[in-house]
C-alpha positions in Angstrom: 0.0 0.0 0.0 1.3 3.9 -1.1 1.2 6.7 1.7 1.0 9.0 -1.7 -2.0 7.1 -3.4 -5.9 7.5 -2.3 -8.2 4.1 -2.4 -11.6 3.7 -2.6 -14.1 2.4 0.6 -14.4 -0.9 -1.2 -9.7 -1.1 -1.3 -9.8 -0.2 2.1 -12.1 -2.7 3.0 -9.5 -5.2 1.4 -6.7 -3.3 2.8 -8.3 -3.6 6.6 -9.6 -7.3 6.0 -13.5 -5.6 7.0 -16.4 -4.8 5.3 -17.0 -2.1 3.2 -20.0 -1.2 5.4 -17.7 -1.0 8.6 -15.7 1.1 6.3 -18.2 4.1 5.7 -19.7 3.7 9.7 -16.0 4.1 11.0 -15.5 7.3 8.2 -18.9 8.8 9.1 -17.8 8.3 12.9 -14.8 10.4 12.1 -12.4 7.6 13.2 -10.7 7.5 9.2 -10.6 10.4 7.6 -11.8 10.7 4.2 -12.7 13.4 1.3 -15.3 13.6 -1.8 -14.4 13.9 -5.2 -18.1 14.9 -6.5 -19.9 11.8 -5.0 -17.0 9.9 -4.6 -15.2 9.0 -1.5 -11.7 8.7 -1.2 -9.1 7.9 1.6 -5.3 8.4 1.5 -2.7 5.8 2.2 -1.2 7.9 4.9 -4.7 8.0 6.9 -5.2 4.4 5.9 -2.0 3.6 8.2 -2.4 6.4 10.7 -5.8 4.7 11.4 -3.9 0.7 11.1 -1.7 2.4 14.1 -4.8 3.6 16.1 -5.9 0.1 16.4 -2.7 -1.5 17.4 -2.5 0.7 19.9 -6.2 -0.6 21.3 -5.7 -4.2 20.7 -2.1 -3.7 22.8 -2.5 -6.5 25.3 -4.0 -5.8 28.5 -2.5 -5.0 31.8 -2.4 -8.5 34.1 -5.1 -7.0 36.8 -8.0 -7.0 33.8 -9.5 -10.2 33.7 -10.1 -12.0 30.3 -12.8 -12.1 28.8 -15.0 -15.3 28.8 -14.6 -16.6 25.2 -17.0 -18.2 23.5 -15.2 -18.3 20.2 -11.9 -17.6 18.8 -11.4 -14.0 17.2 -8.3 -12.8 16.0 -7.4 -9.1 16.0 -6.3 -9.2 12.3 -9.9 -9.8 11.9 -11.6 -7.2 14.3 -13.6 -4.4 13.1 -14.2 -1.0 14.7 -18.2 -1.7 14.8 -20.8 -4.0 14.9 -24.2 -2.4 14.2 -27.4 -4.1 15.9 -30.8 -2.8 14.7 -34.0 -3.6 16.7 -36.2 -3.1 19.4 -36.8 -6.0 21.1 -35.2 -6.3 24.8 -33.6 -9.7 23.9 -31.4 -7.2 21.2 -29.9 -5.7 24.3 -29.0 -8.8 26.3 -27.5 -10.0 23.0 -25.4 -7.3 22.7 -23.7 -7.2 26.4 -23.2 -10.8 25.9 -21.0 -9.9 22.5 -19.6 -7.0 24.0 -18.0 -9.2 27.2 -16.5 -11.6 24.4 -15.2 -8.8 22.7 -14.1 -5.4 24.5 -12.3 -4.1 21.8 -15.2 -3.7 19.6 -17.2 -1.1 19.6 -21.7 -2.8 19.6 -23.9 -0.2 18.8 -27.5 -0.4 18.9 -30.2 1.0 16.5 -33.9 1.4 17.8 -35.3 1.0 14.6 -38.6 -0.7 13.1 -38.4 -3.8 11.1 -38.4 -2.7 7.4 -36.0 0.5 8.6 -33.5 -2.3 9.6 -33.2 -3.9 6.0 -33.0 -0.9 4.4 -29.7 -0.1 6.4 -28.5 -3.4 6.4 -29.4 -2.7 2.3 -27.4 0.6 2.4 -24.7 -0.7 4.5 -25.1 0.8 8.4 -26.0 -2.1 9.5 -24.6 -5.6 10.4 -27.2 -7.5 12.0 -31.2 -6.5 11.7 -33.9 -7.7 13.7 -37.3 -8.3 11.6 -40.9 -9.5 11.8 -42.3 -9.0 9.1 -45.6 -10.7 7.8 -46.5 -11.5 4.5 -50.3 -12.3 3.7 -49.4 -13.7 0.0 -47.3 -17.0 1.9 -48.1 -16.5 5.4 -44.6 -16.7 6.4 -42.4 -14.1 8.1 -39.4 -12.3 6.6 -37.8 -14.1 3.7 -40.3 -12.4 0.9 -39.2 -9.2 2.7 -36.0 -9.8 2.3 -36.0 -11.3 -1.0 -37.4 -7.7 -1.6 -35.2 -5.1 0.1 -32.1 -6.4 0.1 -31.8 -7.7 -4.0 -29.0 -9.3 -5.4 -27.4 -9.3 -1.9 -27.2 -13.3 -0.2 -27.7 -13.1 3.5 -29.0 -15.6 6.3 -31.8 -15.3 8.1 -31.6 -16.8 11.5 -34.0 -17.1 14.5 -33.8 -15.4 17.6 -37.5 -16.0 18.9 -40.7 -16.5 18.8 -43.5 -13.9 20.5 -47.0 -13.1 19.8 -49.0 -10.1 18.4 -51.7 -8.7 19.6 -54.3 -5.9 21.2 -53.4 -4.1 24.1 -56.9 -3.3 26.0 -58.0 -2.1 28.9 -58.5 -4.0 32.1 -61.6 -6.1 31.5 -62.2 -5.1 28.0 -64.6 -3.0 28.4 -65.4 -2.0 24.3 -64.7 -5.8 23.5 -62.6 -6.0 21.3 -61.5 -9.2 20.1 -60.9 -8.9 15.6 -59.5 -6.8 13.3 -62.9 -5.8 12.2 -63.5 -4.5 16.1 -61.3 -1.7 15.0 -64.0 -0.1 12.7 -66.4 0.1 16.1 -68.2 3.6 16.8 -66.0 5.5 19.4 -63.3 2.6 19.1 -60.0 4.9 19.3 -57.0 3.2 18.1 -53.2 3.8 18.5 -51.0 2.8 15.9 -47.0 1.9 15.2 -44.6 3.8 12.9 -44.5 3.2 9.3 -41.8 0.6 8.8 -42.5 -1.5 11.9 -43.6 -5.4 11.9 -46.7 -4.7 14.0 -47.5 -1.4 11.5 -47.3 -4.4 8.5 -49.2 -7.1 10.3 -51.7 -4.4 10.8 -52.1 -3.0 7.2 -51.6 -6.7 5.8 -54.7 -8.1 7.9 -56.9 -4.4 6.7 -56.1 -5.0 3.1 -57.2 -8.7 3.2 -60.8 -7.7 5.3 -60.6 -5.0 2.5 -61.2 -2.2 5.8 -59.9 1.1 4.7 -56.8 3.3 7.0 -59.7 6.1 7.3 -62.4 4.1 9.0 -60.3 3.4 11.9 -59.8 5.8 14.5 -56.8 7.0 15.5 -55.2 4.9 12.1 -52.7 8.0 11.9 -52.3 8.3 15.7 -48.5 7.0 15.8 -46.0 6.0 18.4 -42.7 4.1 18.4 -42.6 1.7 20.3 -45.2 -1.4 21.7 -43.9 0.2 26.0 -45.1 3.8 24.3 -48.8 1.8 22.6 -49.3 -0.2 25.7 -49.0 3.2 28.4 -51.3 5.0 26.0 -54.0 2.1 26.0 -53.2 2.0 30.1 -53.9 5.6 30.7 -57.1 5.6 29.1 -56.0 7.7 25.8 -56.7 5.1 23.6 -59.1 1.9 23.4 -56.8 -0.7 21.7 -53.4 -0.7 20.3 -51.1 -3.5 18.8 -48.1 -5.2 20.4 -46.5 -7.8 21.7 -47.4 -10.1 24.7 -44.2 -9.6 26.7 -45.0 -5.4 27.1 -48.4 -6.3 28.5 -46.8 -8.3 31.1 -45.2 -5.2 32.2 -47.8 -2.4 32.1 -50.9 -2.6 34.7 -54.5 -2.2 34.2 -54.1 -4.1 30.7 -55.3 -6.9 29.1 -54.0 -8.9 25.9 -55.8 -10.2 23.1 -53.6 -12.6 21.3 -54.0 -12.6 17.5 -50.6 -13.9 16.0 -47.9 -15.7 16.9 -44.7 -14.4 14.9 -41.2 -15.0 14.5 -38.6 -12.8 15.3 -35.1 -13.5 13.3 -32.1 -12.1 12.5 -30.9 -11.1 9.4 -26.9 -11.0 8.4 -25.2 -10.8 5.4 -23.6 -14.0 4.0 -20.1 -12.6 3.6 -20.1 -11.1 7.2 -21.5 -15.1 8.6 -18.1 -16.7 8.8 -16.7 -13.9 10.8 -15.2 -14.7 14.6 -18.0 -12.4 15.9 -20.9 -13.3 13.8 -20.5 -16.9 14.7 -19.4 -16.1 18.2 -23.1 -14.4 18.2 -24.5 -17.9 16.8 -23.1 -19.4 19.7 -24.3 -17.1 22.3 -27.6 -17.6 21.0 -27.3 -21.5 21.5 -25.7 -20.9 25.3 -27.7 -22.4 28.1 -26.5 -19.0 29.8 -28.4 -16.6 27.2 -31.2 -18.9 26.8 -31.8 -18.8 30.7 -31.4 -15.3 31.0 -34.4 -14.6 28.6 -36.4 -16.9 29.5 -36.3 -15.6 33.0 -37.5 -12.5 32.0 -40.8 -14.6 30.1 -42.6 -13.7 27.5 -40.7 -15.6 24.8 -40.8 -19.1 23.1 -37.6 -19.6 22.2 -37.6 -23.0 20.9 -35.8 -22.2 17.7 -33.2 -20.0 18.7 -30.0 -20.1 16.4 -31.5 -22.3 13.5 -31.3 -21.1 10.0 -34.4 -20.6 8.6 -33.2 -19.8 5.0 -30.3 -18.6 3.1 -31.9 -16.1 0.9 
Protein backbone atom coordinates (compact mmCIF):
# COMPACT_ATOMS: atom_id res chain seq x y z
CA UNK A 1 0.00 0.00 0.00
CA UNK A 2 1.32 3.90 -1.12
CA UNK A 3 1.16 6.72 1.66
CA UNK A 4 0.98 8.96 -1.74
CA UNK A 5 -1.98 7.10 -3.40
CA UNK A 6 -5.92 7.50 -2.27
CA UNK A 7 -8.21 4.15 -2.45
CA UNK A 8 -11.64 3.72 -2.57
CA UNK A 9 -14.07 2.40 0.61
CA UNK A 10 -14.39 -0.88 -1.24
CA UNK A 11 -9.75 -1.09 -1.35
CA UNK A 12 -9.84 -0.20 2.12
CA UNK A 13 -12.12 -2.72 3.04
CA UNK A 14 -9.47 -5.18 1.39
CA UNK A 15 -6.66 -3.33 2.77
CA UNK A 16 -8.32 -3.61 6.55
CA UNK A 17 -9.61 -7.35 6.05
CA UNK A 18 -13.51 -5.58 6.99
CA UNK A 19 -16.44 -4.78 5.25
CA UNK A 20 -17.03 -2.13 3.20
CA UNK A 21 -20.01 -1.18 5.40
CA UNK A 22 -17.67 -1.01 8.63
CA UNK A 23 -15.70 1.13 6.27
CA UNK A 24 -18.21 4.12 5.74
CA UNK A 25 -19.68 3.69 9.66
CA UNK A 26 -16.04 4.06 10.98
CA UNK A 27 -15.52 7.30 8.25
CA UNK A 28 -18.90 8.78 9.10
CA UNK A 29 -17.78 8.34 12.92
CA UNK A 30 -14.79 10.36 12.07
CA UNK A 31 -12.37 7.59 13.19
CA UNK A 32 -10.74 7.50 9.24
CA UNK A 33 -10.57 10.38 7.56
CA UNK A 34 -11.82 10.74 4.20
CA UNK A 35 -12.67 13.43 1.25
CA UNK A 36 -15.29 13.58 -1.78
CA UNK A 37 -14.42 13.92 -5.20
CA UNK A 38 -18.09 14.89 -6.47
CA UNK A 39 -19.86 11.82 -5.01
CA UNK A 40 -16.95 9.93 -4.60
CA UNK A 41 -15.16 9.01 -1.51
CA UNK A 42 -11.66 8.71 -1.19
CA UNK A 43 -9.11 7.87 1.61
CA UNK A 44 -5.29 8.42 1.53
CA UNK A 45 -2.74 5.79 2.24
CA UNK A 46 -1.19 7.91 4.93
CA UNK A 47 -4.72 7.95 6.91
CA UNK A 48 -5.19 4.40 5.88
CA UNK A 49 -2.02 3.64 8.16
CA UNK A 50 -2.40 6.39 10.73
CA UNK A 51 -5.77 4.72 11.42
CA UNK A 52 -3.92 0.65 11.07
CA UNK A 53 -1.67 2.40 14.13
CA UNK A 54 -4.75 3.59 16.05
CA UNK A 55 -5.88 0.11 16.40
CA UNK A 56 -2.74 -1.51 17.41
CA UNK A 57 -2.45 0.72 19.93
CA UNK A 58 -6.18 -0.55 21.30
CA UNK A 59 -5.71 -4.21 20.66
CA UNK A 60 -2.13 -3.68 22.78
CA UNK A 61 -2.45 -6.46 25.33
CA UNK A 62 -4.05 -5.79 28.50
CA UNK A 63 -2.45 -5.03 31.78
CA UNK A 64 -2.40 -8.46 34.13
CA UNK A 65 -5.15 -7.03 36.75
CA UNK A 66 -7.99 -7.02 33.84
CA UNK A 67 -9.49 -10.17 33.73
CA UNK A 68 -10.07 -11.99 30.28
CA UNK A 69 -12.77 -12.12 28.79
CA UNK A 70 -14.98 -15.32 28.84
CA UNK A 71 -14.58 -16.63 25.21
CA UNK A 72 -17.03 -18.23 23.49
CA UNK A 73 -15.24 -18.25 20.20
CA UNK A 74 -11.94 -17.63 18.77
CA UNK A 75 -11.45 -14.04 17.20
CA UNK A 76 -8.32 -12.75 15.98
CA UNK A 77 -7.39 -9.09 16.04
CA UNK A 78 -6.35 -9.21 12.33
CA UNK A 79 -9.88 -9.78 11.91
CA UNK A 80 -11.57 -7.22 14.35
CA UNK A 81 -13.63 -4.45 13.11
CA UNK A 82 -14.21 -0.96 14.70
CA UNK A 83 -18.22 -1.66 14.85
CA UNK A 84 -20.83 -3.95 14.87
CA UNK A 85 -24.21 -2.41 14.22
CA UNK A 86 -27.43 -4.15 15.89
CA UNK A 87 -30.84 -2.82 14.67
CA UNK A 88 -34.00 -3.64 16.68
CA UNK A 89 -36.25 -3.08 19.42
CA UNK A 90 -36.83 -5.99 21.06
CA UNK A 91 -35.17 -6.30 24.79
CA UNK A 92 -33.64 -9.71 23.91
CA UNK A 93 -31.45 -7.15 21.22
CA UNK A 94 -29.94 -5.71 24.27
CA UNK A 95 -29.02 -8.79 26.28
CA UNK A 96 -27.54 -9.98 23.04
CA UNK A 97 -25.37 -7.33 22.70
CA UNK A 98 -23.70 -7.24 26.38
CA UNK A 99 -23.16 -10.81 25.87
CA UNK A 100 -21.05 -9.88 22.55
CA UNK A 101 -19.58 -7.01 24.04
CA UNK A 102 -18.03 -9.22 27.24
CA UNK A 103 -16.49 -11.59 24.43
CA UNK A 104 -15.23 -8.77 22.69
CA UNK A 105 -14.06 -5.44 24.49
CA UNK A 106 -12.27 -4.13 21.84
CA UNK A 107 -15.19 -3.69 19.61
CA UNK A 108 -17.21 -1.08 19.65
CA UNK A 109 -21.69 -2.77 19.63
CA UNK A 110 -23.85 -0.22 18.77
CA UNK A 111 -27.54 -0.37 18.90
CA UNK A 112 -30.18 1.03 16.54
CA UNK A 113 -33.87 1.35 17.84
CA UNK A 114 -35.32 0.96 14.64
CA UNK A 115 -38.55 -0.66 13.12
CA UNK A 116 -38.39 -3.82 11.06
CA UNK A 117 -38.41 -2.65 7.44
CA UNK A 118 -36.05 0.54 8.57
CA UNK A 119 -33.46 -2.28 9.61
CA UNK A 120 -33.24 -3.92 6.03
CA UNK A 121 -33.05 -0.90 4.40
CA UNK A 122 -29.68 -0.09 6.39
CA UNK A 123 -28.47 -3.42 6.40
CA UNK A 124 -29.37 -2.67 2.35
CA UNK A 125 -27.39 0.63 2.37
CA UNK A 126 -24.68 -0.72 4.54
CA UNK A 127 -25.15 0.77 8.36
CA UNK A 128 -25.97 -2.13 9.54
CA UNK A 129 -24.57 -5.57 10.37
CA UNK A 130 -27.22 -7.48 11.95
CA UNK A 131 -31.15 -6.48 11.70
CA UNK A 132 -33.91 -7.71 13.74
CA UNK A 133 -37.33 -8.35 11.58
CA UNK A 134 -40.91 -9.55 11.80
CA UNK A 135 -42.29 -9.02 9.08
CA UNK A 136 -45.55 -10.71 7.82
CA UNK A 137 -46.47 -11.54 4.50
CA UNK A 138 -50.27 -12.34 3.69
CA UNK A 139 -49.42 -13.71 0.02
CA UNK A 140 -47.29 -16.95 1.87
CA UNK A 141 -48.12 -16.48 5.43
CA UNK A 142 -44.60 -16.68 6.38
CA UNK A 143 -42.39 -14.10 8.11
CA UNK A 144 -39.41 -12.27 6.64
CA UNK A 145 -37.82 -14.08 3.72
CA UNK A 146 -40.30 -12.38 0.87
CA UNK A 147 -39.25 -9.16 2.67
CA UNK A 148 -35.96 -9.76 2.34
CA UNK A 149 -35.96 -11.27 -1.03
CA UNK A 150 -37.38 -7.70 -1.63
CA UNK A 151 -35.21 -5.15 0.08
CA UNK A 152 -32.06 -6.38 0.12
CA UNK A 153 -31.80 -7.73 -4.01
CA UNK A 154 -28.96 -9.31 -5.43
CA UNK A 155 -27.37 -9.31 -1.90
CA UNK A 156 -27.19 -13.31 -0.23
CA UNK A 157 -27.67 -13.11 3.48
CA UNK A 158 -28.97 -15.61 6.27
CA UNK A 159 -31.77 -15.28 8.09
CA UNK A 160 -31.59 -16.78 11.52
CA UNK A 161 -34.05 -17.08 14.47
CA UNK A 162 -33.76 -15.36 17.63
CA UNK A 163 -37.49 -15.99 18.91
CA UNK A 164 -40.75 -16.55 18.83
CA UNK A 165 -43.52 -13.92 20.54
CA UNK A 166 -46.98 -13.10 19.81
CA UNK A 167 -49.03 -10.07 18.38
CA UNK A 168 -51.66 -8.73 19.58
CA UNK A 169 -54.33 -5.85 21.17
CA UNK A 170 -53.37 -4.10 24.13
CA UNK A 171 -56.87 -3.30 26.04
CA UNK A 172 -58.02 -2.07 28.86
CA UNK A 173 -58.53 -3.96 32.10
CA UNK A 174 -61.59 -6.13 31.46
CA UNK A 175 -62.19 -5.13 28.01
CA UNK A 176 -64.65 -2.95 28.39
CA UNK A 177 -65.36 -2.01 24.34
CA UNK A 178 -64.68 -5.81 23.50
CA UNK A 179 -62.60 -6.03 21.33
CA UNK A 180 -61.45 -9.23 20.07
CA UNK A 181 -60.90 -8.93 15.57
CA UNK A 182 -59.45 -6.75 13.31
CA UNK A 183 -62.89 -5.78 12.24
CA UNK A 184 -63.54 -4.51 16.05
CA UNK A 185 -61.27 -1.69 15.02
CA UNK A 186 -64.03 -0.08 12.69
CA UNK A 187 -66.43 0.09 16.12
CA UNK A 188 -68.20 3.61 16.84
CA UNK A 189 -66.02 5.54 19.39
CA UNK A 190 -63.28 2.64 19.07
CA UNK A 191 -59.96 4.90 19.32
CA UNK A 192 -57.03 3.15 18.15
CA UNK A 193 -53.18 3.79 18.48
CA UNK A 194 -51.05 2.79 15.93
CA UNK A 195 -47.01 1.94 15.20
CA UNK A 196 -44.60 3.78 12.93
CA UNK A 197 -44.54 3.18 9.28
CA UNK A 198 -41.81 0.65 8.79
CA UNK A 199 -42.48 -1.46 11.91
CA UNK A 200 -43.55 -5.36 11.89
CA UNK A 201 -46.71 -4.68 13.96
CA UNK A 202 -47.53 -1.39 11.45
CA UNK A 203 -47.27 -4.40 8.50
CA UNK A 204 -49.23 -7.13 10.31
CA UNK A 205 -51.69 -4.36 10.85
CA UNK A 206 -52.15 -2.99 7.22
CA UNK A 207 -51.62 -6.72 5.79
CA UNK A 208 -54.71 -8.07 7.85
CA UNK A 209 -56.93 -4.40 6.72
CA UNK A 210 -56.09 -5.01 3.10
CA UNK A 211 -57.17 -8.69 3.15
CA UNK A 212 -60.83 -7.74 5.33
CA UNK A 213 -60.60 -5.01 2.45
CA UNK A 214 -61.16 -2.22 5.82
CA UNK A 215 -59.92 1.07 4.65
CA UNK A 216 -56.77 3.30 7.04
CA UNK A 217 -59.68 6.07 7.29
CA UNK A 218 -62.39 4.05 9.00
CA UNK A 219 -60.33 3.42 11.92
CA UNK A 220 -59.81 5.83 14.54
CA UNK A 221 -56.80 7.00 15.50
CA UNK A 222 -55.24 4.93 12.14
CA UNK A 223 -52.74 8.03 11.87
CA UNK A 224 -52.27 8.35 15.75
CA UNK A 225 -48.48 6.95 15.83
CA UNK A 226 -46.00 5.95 18.43
CA UNK A 227 -42.70 4.10 18.39
CA UNK A 228 -42.58 1.74 20.35
CA UNK A 229 -45.20 -1.41 21.72
CA UNK A 230 -43.93 0.19 25.97
CA UNK A 231 -45.10 3.77 24.31
CA UNK A 232 -48.75 1.79 22.58
CA UNK A 233 -49.30 -0.15 25.69
CA UNK A 234 -48.98 3.19 28.36
CA UNK A 235 -51.28 5.02 25.98
CA UNK A 236 -54.00 2.13 26.02
CA UNK A 237 -53.23 1.99 30.06
CA UNK A 238 -53.87 5.63 30.69
CA UNK A 239 -57.05 5.61 29.08
CA UNK A 240 -55.98 7.71 25.83
CA UNK A 241 -56.72 5.14 23.60
CA UNK A 242 -59.13 1.88 23.42
CA UNK A 243 -56.82 -0.74 21.71
CA UNK A 244 -53.40 -0.67 20.27
CA UNK A 245 -51.14 -3.48 18.80
CA UNK A 246 -48.08 -5.22 20.44
CA UNK A 247 -46.55 -7.76 21.69
CA UNK A 248 -47.36 -10.13 24.66
CA UNK A 249 -44.24 -9.57 26.70
CA UNK A 250 -44.98 -5.44 27.12
CA UNK A 251 -48.40 -6.28 28.51
CA UNK A 252 -46.79 -8.29 31.11
CA UNK A 253 -45.21 -5.15 32.25
CA UNK A 254 -47.80 -2.41 32.12
CA UNK A 255 -50.91 -2.59 34.70
CA UNK A 256 -54.55 -2.20 34.18
CA UNK A 257 -54.12 -4.07 30.71
CA UNK A 258 -55.28 -6.85 29.09
CA UNK A 259 -53.99 -8.91 25.86
CA UNK A 260 -55.79 -10.25 23.09
CA UNK A 261 -53.63 -12.56 21.29
CA UNK A 262 -53.95 -12.57 17.47
CA UNK A 263 -50.59 -13.90 15.96
CA UNK A 264 -47.90 -15.72 16.86
CA UNK A 265 -44.72 -14.41 14.86
CA UNK A 266 -41.20 -15.00 14.47
CA UNK A 267 -38.63 -12.78 15.27
CA UNK A 268 -35.15 -13.48 13.32
CA UNK A 269 -32.13 -12.08 12.52
CA UNK A 270 -30.90 -11.14 9.41
CA UNK A 271 -26.89 -11.03 8.44
CA UNK A 272 -25.15 -10.80 5.37
CA UNK A 273 -23.64 -14.03 4.04
CA UNK A 274 -20.13 -12.57 3.64
CA UNK A 275 -20.14 -11.08 7.17
CA UNK A 276 -21.52 -15.14 8.56
CA UNK A 277 -18.09 -16.71 8.77
CA UNK A 278 -16.65 -13.94 10.80
CA UNK A 279 -15.21 -14.72 14.60
CA UNK A 280 -17.97 -12.44 15.89
CA UNK A 281 -20.87 -13.29 13.80
CA UNK A 282 -20.50 -16.90 14.72
CA UNK A 283 -19.42 -16.10 18.19
CA UNK A 284 -23.09 -14.41 18.22
CA UNK A 285 -24.55 -17.93 16.79
CA UNK A 286 -23.12 -19.41 19.70
CA UNK A 287 -24.30 -17.13 22.29
CA UNK A 288 -27.63 -17.64 21.04
CA UNK A 289 -27.29 -21.48 21.54
CA UNK A 290 -25.72 -20.91 25.26
CA UNK A 291 -27.70 -22.39 28.12
CA UNK A 292 -26.54 -18.99 29.85
CA UNK A 293 -28.42 -16.57 27.18
CA UNK A 294 -31.16 -18.85 26.84
CA UNK A 295 -31.76 -18.83 30.72
CA UNK A 296 -31.39 -15.25 30.97
CA UNK A 297 -34.35 -14.60 28.61
CA UNK A 298 -36.44 -16.86 29.46
CA UNK A 299 -36.32 -15.63 33.00
CA UNK A 300 -37.53 -12.48 31.98
CA UNK A 301 -40.84 -14.65 30.09
CA UNK A 302 -42.62 -13.69 27.48
CA UNK A 303 -40.73 -15.57 24.81
CA UNK A 304 -40.78 -19.08 23.12
CA UNK A 305 -37.62 -19.62 22.20
CA UNK A 306 -37.62 -23.05 20.94
CA UNK A 307 -35.78 -22.25 17.73
CA UNK A 308 -33.18 -20.05 18.68
CA UNK A 309 -30.02 -20.08 16.45
CA UNK A 310 -31.48 -22.33 13.48
CA UNK A 311 -31.30 -21.09 10.04
CA UNK A 312 -34.38 -20.55 8.57
CA UNK A 313 -33.15 -19.79 5.05
CA UNK A 314 -30.28 -18.60 3.14
CA UNK A 315 -31.90 -16.10 0.87
Amino acid sequence: MSNDVSYTPEEVAKILKISRFTVYEIIKRGELKAYHIGRKVRVEGADIESYKQKLKGLHSPVSSHTPPAQSIGSFHQGESEAALVICGQDIVLDILTRYLEKQFPHVRFLRRYIGSIDGLMSLYRGLANVVAVHLWDSDTDDYNIPYVRRILPGHSTYIINLLFRVEGFYVAKGNPKSILTWNDLTKPGVRFVNREVGSGARVLLDEQLRILKIRHQDILGYYDEEMTHLAIASKVARAEADVGLGIEKVAMQVNDLDFIPLKKERYDLVIRQEDFERPHFQALISILKSPAFQNEVLGIGGYDLSSIGQIIAQV
